[in-house]
N, C-alpha and C positions, 0 to 999 in steps of 0.2 A: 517409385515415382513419388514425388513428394506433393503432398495435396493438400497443403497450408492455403488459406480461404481469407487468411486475413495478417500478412507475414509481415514484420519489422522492417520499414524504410529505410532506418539506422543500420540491419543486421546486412540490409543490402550494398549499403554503400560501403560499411566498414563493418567486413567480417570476423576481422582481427578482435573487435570490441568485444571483451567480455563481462558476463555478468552472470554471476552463479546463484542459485538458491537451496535452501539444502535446509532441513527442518532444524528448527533450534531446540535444543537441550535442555528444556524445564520448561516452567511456566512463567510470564509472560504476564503480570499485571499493569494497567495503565490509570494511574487516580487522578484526580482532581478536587482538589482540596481534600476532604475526606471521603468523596465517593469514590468507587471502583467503576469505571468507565469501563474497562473491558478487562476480561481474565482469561488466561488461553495457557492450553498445555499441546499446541496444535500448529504457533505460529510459527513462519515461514523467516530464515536471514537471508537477505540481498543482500551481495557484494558486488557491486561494480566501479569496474575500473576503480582508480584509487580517490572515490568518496568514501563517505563515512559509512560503515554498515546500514543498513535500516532492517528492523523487524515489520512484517507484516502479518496481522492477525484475523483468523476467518471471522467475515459476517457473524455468524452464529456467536462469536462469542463475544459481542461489541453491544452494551446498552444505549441502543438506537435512542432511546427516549432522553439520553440526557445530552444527546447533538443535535446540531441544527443544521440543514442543508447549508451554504456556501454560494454566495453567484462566483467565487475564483476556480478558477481553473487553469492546467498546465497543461501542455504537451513534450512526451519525448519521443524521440523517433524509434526507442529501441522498445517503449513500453506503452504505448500510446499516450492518452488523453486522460490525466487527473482529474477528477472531481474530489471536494475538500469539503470539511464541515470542520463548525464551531462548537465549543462546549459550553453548556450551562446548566454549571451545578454548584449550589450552596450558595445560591443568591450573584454570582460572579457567571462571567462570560469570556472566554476568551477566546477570538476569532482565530479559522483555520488552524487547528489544533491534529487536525486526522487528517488525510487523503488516502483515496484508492483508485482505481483505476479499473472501473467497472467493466469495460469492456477493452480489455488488452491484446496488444498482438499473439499472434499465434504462440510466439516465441516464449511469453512470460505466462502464461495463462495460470498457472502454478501460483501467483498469487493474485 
């Protein structure tokens, strides 16, 4: 029996929808300007349906201190509710540069 507690709306309505994730193959740096915002030998690639790849990279290896929380946010039905943050570093700012998706459906949990 399946005891998913908090399951994809989208996975419901359309189960045909896919979306794969599968550990990517090296490491995974993100700069701005000359800092190193995050470095990962750990992140995760989403593929869904036919958009553009995205990587996603664990917490642990994101320099929190050089983002700013974000009031945007998104919703998708197969991955819940994005919360997004801004970068600033090296005297420059540039809004909604990251998003995650802190509390994801059951479905995506993996990232």
């Amino acid at each position: 029996m399946d005891q998913r507690t908090n399951p994809a709306p989208g996975f419901m309505r359309d189960p045909a929808h896919t979306i794969t994730v599968r550990p990517f193959d090296g490491t995974v740096t993100v700069s701005f300007g000359r800092e190193v915002i995050a470095s990962s030998g750990r992140a995760q690639l989403l593929q869904e349906a036919s958009y553009r790849p995205v990587l996603y990279v664990p917490f642990a290896d994101i320099r929190f201190e050089a983002l700013l929380p974000s009031d945007s946010s998104t919703h998708c039905p197969f991955k819940g509710d994005a919360s997004y943050w801004s970068v600033h570093a090296g005297g420059e700012t540039r809004k909604d540069v990251m998003w995650a998706y802190q509390a994801p459906y059951d479905e995506m949990l993996v990232i």
